[in-house]
DSSP file (Angstrom, degrees, kcal/mol; ACC not computed):
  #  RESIDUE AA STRUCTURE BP1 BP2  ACC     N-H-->O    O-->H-N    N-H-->O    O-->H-N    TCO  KAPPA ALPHA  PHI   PSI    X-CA   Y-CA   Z-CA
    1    1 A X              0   0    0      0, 0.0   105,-2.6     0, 0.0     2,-0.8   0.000 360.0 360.0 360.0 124.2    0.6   -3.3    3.3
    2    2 A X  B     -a  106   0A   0     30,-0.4     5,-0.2   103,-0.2   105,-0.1  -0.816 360.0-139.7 -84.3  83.8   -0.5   -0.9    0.5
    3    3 A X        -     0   0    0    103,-1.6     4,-0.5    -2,-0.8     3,-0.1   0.000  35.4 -96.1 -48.3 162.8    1.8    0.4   -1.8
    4    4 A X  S >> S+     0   0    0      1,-0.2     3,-2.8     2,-0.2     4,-1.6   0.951 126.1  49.3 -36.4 -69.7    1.7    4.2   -3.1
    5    5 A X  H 3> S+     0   0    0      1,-0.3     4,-2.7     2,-0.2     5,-0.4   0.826  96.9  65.6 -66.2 -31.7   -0.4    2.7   -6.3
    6    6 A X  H 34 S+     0   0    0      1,-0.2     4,-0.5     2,-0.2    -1,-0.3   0.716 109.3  38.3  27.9 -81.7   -2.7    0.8   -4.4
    7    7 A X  H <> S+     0   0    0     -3,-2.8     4,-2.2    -4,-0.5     3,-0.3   0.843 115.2  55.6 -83.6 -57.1   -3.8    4.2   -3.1
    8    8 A X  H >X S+     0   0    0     -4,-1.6     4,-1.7     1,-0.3     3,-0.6   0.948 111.7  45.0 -45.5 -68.7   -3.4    5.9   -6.8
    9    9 A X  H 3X S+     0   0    0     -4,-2.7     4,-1.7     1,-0.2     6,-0.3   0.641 104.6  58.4 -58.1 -22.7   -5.6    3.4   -8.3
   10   10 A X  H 34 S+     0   0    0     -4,-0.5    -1,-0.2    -5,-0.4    -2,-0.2   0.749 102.1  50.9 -82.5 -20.2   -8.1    3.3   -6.1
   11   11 A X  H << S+     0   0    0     -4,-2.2    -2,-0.2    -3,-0.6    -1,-0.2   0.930 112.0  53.8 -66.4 -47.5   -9.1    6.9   -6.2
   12   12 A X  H  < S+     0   0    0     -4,-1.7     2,-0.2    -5,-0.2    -2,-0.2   0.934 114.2   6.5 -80.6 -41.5   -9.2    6.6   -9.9
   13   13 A X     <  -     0   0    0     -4,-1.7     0, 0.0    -5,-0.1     0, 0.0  -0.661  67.0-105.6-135.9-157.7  -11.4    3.9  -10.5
   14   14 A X  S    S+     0   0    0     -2,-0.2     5,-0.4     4,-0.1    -4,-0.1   0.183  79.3 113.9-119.4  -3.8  -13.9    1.1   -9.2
   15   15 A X  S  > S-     0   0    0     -6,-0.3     4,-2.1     3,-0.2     5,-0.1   0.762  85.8 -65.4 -66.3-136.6  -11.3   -1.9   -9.6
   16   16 A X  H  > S+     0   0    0      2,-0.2     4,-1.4     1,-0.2     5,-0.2   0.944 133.6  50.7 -88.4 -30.5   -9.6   -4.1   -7.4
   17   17 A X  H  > S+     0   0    0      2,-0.2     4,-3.1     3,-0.1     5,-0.2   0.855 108.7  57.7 -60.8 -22.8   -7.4   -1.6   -5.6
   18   18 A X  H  > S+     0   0    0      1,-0.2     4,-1.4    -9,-0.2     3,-0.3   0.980 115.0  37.9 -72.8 -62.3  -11.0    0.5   -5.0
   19   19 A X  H  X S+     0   0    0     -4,-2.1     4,-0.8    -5,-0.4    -1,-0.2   0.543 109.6  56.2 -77.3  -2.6  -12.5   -2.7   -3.1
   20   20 A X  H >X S+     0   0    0     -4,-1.4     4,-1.3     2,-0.2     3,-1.1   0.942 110.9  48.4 -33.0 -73.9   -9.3   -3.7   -1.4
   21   21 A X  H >X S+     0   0    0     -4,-3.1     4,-2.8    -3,-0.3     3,-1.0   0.924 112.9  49.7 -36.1 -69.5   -9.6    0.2    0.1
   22   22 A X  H 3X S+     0   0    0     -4,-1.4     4,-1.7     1,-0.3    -1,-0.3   0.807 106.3  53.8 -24.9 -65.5  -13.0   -0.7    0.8
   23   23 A X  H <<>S+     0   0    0     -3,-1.1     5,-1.3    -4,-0.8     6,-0.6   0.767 106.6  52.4 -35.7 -51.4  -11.9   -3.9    2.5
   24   24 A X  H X<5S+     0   0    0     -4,-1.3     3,-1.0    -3,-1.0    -2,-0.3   0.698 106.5  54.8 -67.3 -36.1   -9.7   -2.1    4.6
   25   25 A X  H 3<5S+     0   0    0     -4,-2.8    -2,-0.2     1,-0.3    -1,-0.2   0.517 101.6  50.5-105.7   1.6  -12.4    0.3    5.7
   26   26 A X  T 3<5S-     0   0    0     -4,-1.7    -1,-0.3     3,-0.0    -2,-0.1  -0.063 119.0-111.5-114.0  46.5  -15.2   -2.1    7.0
   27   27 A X  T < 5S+     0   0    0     -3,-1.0    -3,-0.2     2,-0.2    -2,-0.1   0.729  87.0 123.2  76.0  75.0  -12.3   -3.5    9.0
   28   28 A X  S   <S+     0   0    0     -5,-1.3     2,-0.5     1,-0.0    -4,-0.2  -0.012  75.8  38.8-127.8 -18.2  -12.2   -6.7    7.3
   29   29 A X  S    S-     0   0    0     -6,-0.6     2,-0.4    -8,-0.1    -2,-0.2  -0.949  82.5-134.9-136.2 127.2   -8.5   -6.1    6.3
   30   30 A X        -     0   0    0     -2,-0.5     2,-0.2    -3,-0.1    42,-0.1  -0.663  18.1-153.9 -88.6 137.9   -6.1   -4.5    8.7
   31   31 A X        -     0   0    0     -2,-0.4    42,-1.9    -7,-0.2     2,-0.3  -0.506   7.0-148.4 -81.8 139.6   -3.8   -1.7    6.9
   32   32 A X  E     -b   73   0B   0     -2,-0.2   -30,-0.4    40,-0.1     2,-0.3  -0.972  18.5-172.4-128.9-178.9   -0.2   -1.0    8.5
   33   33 A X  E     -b   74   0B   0     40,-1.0    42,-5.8    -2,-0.3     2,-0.3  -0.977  11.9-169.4 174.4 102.1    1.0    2.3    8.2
   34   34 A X     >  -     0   0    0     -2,-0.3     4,-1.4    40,-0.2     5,-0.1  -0.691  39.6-106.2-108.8 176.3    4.3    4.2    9.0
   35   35 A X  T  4 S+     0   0    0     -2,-0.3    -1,-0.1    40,-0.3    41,-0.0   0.801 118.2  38.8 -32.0 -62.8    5.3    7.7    9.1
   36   36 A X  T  > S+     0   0    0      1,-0.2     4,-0.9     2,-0.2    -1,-0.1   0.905 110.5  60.7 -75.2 -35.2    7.4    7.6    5.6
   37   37 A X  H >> S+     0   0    0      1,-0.2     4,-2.0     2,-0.2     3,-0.7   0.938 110.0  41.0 -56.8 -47.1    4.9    5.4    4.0
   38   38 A X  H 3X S+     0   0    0     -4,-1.4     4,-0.6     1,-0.3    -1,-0.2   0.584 111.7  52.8 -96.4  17.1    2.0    8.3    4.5
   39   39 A X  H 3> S+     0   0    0     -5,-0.1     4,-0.5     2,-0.1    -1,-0.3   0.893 110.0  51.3 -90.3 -18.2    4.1   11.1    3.7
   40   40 A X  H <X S+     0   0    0     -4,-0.9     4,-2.7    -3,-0.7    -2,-0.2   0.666 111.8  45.9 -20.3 -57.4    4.8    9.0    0.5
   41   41 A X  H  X S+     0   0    0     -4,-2.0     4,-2.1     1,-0.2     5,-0.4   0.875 111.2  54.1 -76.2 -24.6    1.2    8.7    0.0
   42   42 A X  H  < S+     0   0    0     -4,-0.6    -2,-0.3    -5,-0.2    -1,-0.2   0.712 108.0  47.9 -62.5 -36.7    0.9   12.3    0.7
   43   43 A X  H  < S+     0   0    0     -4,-0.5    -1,-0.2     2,-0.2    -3,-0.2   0.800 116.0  41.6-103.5 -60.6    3.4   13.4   -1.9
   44   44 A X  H  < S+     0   0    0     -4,-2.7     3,-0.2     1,-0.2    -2,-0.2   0.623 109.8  56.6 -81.3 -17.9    2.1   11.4   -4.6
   45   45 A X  S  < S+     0   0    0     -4,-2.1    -3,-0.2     1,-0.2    -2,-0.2   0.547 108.3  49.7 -72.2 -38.5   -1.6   12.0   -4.0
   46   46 A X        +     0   0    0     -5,-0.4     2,-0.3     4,-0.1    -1,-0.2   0.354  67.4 123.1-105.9  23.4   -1.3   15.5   -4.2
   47   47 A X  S >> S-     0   0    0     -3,-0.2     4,-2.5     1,-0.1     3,-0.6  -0.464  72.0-115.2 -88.9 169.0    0.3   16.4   -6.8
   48   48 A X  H 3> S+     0   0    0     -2,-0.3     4,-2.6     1,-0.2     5,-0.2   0.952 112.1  51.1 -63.8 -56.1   -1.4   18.7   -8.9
   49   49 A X  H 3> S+     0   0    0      1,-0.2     4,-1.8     2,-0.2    -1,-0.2   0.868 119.9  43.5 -50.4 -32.1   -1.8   16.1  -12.4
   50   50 A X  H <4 S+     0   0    0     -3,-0.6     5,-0.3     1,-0.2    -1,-0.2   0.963 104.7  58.2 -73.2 -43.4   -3.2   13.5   -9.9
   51   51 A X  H ><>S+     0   0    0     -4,-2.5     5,-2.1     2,-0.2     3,-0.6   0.757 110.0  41.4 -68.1 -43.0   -5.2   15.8   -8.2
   52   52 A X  H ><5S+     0   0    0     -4,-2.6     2,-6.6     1,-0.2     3,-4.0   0.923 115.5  58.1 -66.3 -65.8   -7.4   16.8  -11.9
   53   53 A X  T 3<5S+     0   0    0     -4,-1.8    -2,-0.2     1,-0.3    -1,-0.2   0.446 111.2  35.4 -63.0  34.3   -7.3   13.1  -12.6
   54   54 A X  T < 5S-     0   0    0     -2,-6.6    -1,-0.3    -3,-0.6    -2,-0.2   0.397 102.4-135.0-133.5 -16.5   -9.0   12.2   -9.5
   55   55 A X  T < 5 +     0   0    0     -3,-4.0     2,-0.2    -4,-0.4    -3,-0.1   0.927  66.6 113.8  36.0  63.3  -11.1   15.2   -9.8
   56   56 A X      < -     0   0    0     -5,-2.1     2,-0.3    -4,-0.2    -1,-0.2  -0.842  58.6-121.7-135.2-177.8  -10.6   16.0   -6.0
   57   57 A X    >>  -     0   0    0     -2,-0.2     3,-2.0    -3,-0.1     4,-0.9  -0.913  26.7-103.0-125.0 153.9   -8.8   18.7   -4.0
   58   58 A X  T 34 S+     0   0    0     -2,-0.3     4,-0.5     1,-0.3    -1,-0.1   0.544 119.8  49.9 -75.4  -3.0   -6.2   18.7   -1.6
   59   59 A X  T >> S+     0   0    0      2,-0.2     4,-4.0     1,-0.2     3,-0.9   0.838 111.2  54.7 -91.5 -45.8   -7.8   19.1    1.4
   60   60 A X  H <> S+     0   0    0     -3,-2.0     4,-1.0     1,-0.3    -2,-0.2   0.718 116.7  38.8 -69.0 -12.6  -10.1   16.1    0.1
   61   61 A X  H 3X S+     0   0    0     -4,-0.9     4,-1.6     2,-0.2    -1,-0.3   0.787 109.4  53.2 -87.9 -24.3   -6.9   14.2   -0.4
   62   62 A X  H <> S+     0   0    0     -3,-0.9     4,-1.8    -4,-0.5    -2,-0.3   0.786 117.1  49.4-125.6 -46.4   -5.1   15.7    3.2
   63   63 A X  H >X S+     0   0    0     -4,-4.0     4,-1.2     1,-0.2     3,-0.7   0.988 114.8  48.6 -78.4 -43.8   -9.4   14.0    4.7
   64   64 A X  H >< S+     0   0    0     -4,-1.0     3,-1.6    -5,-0.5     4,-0.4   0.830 112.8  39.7 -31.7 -68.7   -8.5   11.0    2.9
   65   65 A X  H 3X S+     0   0    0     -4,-1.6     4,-3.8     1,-0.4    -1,-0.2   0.560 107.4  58.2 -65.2 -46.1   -5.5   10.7    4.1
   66   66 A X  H <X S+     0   0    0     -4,-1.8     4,-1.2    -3,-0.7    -1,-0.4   0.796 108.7  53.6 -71.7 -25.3   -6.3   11.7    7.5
   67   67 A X  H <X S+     0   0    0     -3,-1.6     4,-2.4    -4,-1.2     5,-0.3   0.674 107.1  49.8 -87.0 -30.1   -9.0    8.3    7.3
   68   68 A X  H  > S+     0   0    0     -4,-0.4     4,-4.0    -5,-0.3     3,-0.2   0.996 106.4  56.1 -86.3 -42.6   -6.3    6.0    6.3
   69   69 A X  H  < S+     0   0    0     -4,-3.8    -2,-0.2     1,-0.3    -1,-0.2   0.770 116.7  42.8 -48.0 -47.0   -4.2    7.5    9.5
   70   70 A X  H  < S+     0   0    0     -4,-1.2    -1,-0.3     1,-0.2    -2,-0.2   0.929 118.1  32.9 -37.8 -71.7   -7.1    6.4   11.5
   71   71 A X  H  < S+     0   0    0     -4,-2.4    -2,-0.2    -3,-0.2   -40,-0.2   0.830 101.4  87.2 -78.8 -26.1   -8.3    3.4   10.6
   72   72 A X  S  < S-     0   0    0     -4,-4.0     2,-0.5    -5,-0.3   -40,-0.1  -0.263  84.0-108.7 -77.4 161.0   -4.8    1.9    9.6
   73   73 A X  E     -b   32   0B   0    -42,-1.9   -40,-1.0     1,-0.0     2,-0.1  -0.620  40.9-128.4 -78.3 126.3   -2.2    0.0   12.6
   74   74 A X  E     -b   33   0B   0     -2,-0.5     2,-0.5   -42,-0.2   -40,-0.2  -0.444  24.3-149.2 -73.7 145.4    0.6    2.5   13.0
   75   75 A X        -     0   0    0    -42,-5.8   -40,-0.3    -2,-0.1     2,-0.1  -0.908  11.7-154.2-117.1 110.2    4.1    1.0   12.6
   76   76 A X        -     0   0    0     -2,-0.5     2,-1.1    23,-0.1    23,-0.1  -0.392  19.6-136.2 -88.6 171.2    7.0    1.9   14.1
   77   77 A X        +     0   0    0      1,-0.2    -1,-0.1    -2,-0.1    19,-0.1  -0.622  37.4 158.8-109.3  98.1   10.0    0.9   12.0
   78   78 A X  S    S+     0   0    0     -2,-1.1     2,-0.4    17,-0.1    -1,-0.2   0.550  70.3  41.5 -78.9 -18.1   12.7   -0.7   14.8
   79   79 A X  S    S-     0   0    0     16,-0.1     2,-0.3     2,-0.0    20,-0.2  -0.976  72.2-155.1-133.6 138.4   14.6   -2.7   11.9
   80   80 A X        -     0   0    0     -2,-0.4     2,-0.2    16,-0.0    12,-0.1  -0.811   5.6-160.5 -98.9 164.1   15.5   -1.6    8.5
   81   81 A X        -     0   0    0     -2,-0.3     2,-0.4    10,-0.2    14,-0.3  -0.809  10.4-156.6 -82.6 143.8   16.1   -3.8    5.6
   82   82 A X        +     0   0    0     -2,-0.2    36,-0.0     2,-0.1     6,-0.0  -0.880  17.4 169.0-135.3 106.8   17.9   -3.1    2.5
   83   83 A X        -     0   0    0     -2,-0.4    35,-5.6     5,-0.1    36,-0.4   0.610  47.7-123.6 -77.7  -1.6   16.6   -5.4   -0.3
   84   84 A X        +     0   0    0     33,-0.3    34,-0.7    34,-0.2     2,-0.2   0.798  44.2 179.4  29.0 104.4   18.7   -3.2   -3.2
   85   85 A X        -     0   0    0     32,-0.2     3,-0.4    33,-0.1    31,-0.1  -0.681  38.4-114.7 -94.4-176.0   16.0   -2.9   -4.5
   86   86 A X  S    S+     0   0    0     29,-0.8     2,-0.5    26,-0.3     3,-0.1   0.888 111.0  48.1 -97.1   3.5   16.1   -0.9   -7.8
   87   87 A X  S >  S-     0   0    0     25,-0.5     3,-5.1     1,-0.1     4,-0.4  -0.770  77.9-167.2 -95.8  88.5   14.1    1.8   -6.5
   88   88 A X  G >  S+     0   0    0     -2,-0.5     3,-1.9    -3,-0.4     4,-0.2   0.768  84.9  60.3 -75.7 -16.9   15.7    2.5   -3.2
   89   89 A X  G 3  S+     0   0    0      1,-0.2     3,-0.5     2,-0.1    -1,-0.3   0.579  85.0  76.3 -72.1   6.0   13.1    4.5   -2.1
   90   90 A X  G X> S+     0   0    0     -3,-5.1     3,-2.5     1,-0.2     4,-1.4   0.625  80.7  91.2 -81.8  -6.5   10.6    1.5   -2.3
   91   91 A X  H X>  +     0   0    0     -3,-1.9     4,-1.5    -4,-0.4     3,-0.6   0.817  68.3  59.2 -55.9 -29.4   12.3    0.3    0.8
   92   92 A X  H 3> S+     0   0    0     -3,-0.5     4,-0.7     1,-0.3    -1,-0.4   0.143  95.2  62.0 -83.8  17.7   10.6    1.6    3.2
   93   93 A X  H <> S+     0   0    0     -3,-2.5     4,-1.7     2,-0.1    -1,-0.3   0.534 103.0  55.9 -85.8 -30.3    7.6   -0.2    2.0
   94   94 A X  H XX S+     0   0    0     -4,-1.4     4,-3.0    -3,-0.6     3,-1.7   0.987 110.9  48.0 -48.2 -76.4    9.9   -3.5    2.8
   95   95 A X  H 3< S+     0   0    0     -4,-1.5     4,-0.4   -14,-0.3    -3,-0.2   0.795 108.0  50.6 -40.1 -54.2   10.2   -2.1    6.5
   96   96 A X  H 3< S+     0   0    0     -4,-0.7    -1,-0.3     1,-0.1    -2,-0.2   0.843 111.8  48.0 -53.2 -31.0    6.9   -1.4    6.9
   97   97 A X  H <X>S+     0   0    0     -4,-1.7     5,-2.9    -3,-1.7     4,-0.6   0.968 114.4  42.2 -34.8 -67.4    5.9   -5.0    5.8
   98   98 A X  H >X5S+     0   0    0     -4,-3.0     3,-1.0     1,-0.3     4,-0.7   0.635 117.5  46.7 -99.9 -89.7    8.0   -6.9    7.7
   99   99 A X  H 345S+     0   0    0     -4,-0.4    -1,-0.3     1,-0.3    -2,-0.1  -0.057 112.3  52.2 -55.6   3.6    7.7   -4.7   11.0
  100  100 A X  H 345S-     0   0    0     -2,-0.3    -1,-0.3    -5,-0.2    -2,-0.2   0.489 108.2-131.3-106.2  22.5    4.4   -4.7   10.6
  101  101 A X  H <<5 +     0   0    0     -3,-1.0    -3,-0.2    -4,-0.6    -2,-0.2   0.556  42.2 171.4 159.4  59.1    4.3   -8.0   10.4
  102  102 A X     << -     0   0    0     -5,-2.9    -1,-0.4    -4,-0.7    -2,-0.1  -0.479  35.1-144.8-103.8 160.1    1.9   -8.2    7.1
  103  103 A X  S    S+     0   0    0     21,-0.1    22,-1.9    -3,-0.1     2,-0.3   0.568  80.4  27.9 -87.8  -4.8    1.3  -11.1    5.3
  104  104 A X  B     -c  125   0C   0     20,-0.2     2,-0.6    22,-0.1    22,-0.2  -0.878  53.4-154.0-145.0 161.2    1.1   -9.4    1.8
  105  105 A X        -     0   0    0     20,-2.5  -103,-0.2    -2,-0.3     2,-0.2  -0.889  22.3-157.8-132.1 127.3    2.5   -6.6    0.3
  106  106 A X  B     +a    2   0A   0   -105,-2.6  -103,-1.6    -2,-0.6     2,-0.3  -0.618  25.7 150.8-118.5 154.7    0.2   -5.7   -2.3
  107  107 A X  B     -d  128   0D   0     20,-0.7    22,-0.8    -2,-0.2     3,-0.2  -0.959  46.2-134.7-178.7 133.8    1.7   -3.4   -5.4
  108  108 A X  S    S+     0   0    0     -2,-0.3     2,-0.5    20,-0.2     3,-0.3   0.467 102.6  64.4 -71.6 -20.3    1.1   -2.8   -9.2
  109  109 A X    >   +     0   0    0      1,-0.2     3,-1.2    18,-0.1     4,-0.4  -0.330  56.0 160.9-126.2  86.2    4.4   -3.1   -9.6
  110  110 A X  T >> S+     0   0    0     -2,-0.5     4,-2.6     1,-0.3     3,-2.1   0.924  77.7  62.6 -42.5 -54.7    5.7   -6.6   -8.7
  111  111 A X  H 3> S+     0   0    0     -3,-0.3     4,-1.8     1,-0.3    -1,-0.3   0.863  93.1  58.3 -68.5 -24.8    8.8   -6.0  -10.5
  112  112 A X  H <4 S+     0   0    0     -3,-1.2   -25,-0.5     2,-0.1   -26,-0.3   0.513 114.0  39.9 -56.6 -12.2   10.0   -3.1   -8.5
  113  113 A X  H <4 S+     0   0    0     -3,-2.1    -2,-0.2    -4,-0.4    -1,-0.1   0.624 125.0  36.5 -99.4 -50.6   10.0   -5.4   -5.4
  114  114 A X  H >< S+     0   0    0     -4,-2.6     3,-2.3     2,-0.1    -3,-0.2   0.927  88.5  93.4 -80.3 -59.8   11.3   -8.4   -7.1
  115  115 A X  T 3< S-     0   0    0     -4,-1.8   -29,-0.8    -5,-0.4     3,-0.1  -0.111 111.6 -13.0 -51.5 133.7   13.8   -7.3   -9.6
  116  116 A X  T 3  S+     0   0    0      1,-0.2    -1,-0.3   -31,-0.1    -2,-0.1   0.292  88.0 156.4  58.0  12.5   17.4   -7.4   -8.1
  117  117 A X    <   -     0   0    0     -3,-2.3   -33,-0.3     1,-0.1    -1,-0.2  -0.286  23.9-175.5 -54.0 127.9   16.0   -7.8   -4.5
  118  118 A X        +     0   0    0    -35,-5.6     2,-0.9   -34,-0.7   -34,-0.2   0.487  61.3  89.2-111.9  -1.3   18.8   -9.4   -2.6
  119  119 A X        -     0   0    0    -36,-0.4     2,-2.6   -35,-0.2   -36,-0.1  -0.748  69.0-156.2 -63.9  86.9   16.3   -9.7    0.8
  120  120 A X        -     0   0    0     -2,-0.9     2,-1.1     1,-0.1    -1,-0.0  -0.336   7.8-161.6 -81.8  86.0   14.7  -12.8    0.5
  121  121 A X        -     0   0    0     -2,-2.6    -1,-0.1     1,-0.1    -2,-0.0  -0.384  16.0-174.4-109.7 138.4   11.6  -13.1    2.2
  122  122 A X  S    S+     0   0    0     -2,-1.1    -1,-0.1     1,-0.3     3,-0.1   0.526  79.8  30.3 -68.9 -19.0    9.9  -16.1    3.1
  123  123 A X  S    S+     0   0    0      1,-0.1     2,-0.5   -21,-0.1    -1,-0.3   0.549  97.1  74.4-120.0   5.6    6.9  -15.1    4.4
  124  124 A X        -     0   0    0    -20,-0.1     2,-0.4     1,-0.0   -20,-0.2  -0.845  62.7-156.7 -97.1 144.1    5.7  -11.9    3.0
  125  125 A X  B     -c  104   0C   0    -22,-1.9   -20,-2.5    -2,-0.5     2,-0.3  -0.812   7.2-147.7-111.5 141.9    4.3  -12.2   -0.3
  126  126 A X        +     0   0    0     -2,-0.4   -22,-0.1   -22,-0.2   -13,-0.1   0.082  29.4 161.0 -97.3  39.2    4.0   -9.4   -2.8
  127  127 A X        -     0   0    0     -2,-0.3   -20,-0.7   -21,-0.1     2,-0.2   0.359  40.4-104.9 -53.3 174.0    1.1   -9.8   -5.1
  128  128 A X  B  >  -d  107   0D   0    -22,-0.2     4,-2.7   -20,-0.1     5,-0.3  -0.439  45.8 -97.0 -99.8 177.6   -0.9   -7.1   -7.4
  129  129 A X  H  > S+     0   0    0    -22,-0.8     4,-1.6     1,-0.2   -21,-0.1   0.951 123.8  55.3 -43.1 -46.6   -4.3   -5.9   -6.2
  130  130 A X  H  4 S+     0   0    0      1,-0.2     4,-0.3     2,-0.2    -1,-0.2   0.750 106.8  43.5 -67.3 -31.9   -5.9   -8.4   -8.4
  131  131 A X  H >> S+     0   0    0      2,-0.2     4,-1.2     1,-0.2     3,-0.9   0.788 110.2  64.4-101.9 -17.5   -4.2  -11.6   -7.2
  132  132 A X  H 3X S+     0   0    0     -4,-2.7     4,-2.5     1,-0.2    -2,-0.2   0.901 103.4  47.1  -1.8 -74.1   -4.8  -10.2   -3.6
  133  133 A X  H 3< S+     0   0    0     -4,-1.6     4,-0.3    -5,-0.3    -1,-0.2   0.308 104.9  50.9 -97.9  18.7   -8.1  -10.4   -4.1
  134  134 A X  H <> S+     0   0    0     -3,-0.9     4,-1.4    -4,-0.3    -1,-0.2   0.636 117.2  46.8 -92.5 -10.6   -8.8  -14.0   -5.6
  135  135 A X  H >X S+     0   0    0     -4,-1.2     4,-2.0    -5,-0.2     3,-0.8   0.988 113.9  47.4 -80.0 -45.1   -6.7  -15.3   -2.7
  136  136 A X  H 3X S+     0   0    0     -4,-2.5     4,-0.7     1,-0.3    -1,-0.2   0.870 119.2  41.8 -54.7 -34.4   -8.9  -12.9   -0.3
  137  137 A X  H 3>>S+     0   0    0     -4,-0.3     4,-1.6     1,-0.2     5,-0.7   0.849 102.7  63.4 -81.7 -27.4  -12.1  -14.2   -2.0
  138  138 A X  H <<5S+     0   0    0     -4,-1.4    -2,-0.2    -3,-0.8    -1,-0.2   0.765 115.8  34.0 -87.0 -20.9  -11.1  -17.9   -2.2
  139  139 A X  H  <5S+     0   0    0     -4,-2.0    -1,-0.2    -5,-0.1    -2,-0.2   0.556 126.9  36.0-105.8  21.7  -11.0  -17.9    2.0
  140  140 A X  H  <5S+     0   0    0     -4,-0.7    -2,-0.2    -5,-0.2    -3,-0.2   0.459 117.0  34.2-145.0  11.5  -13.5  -15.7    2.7
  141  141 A X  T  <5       0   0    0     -4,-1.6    -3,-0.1    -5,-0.1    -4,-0.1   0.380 360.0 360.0-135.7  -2.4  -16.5  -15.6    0.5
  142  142 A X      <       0   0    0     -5,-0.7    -4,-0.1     0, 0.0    -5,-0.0   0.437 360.0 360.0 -72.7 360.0  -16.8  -19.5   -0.4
């Protein structure tokens, strides 16, 4: 599961979120993918200050977008959770996790996830892009 910055960061530069993305799209990592999460992505991707620093246009965001719809497994969300977190709108990235049954929730911002979470969950784990990918690389390129 890809959080919002995930997405942000990979547009902007070549890092770990860009080969994650990457990952995702020679079907080596499966995406999931809800309704609220890509209007989310939609929302934040286009706004006009992202949109110079990406030095794309919306329609190139709106093809993007349309790729991720594709490639990623849609989820429908049958359970909520409510983790209080302190952004309550990062829930629905919980709900998409854990009904799509992903192992990771991948995030620049760990502390939005963690801090005051009262959900405790045991198997999905929330890592940053970076720690994603040494675990992804330590079973699958050694």
């Amino acid at each position: 599961m890809l959080d919002t910055t995930v997405l942000y960061q990979a547009l902007r530069s070549q890092g770990a979120s860009y080969y994650i993305l990457s990952l995702v799209r020679q079907g080596q990592i499966e995406m999931v993918l809800s309704t609220a999460v890509l209007f989310e992505y939609q929302e934040v991707l286009s706004r006009p200050a992202n949109l110079r620093q990406f030095d794309l246009k919306k329609t190139q965001i709106e093809s993007f977008l349309a790729f991720i719809s594709y490639i990623a497994k849609p989820v429908a969300i049958h359970f909520t959770y409510k983790p209080n977190l302190r952004d309550e709108t990062d829930n629905k990235f919980i709900e998409l996790a854990l009904n799509g049954q992903a192992d990771y929730l991948i995030t620049s911002n760990i502390v939005d996830f963690k801090n005051r979470a009262e959900l405790k969950l045991a198997t999905l784990k929330i890592v940053t892009p970076a720690k994603f990918l040494k675990i992804w690389r330590q079973k699958h390129e050694n």
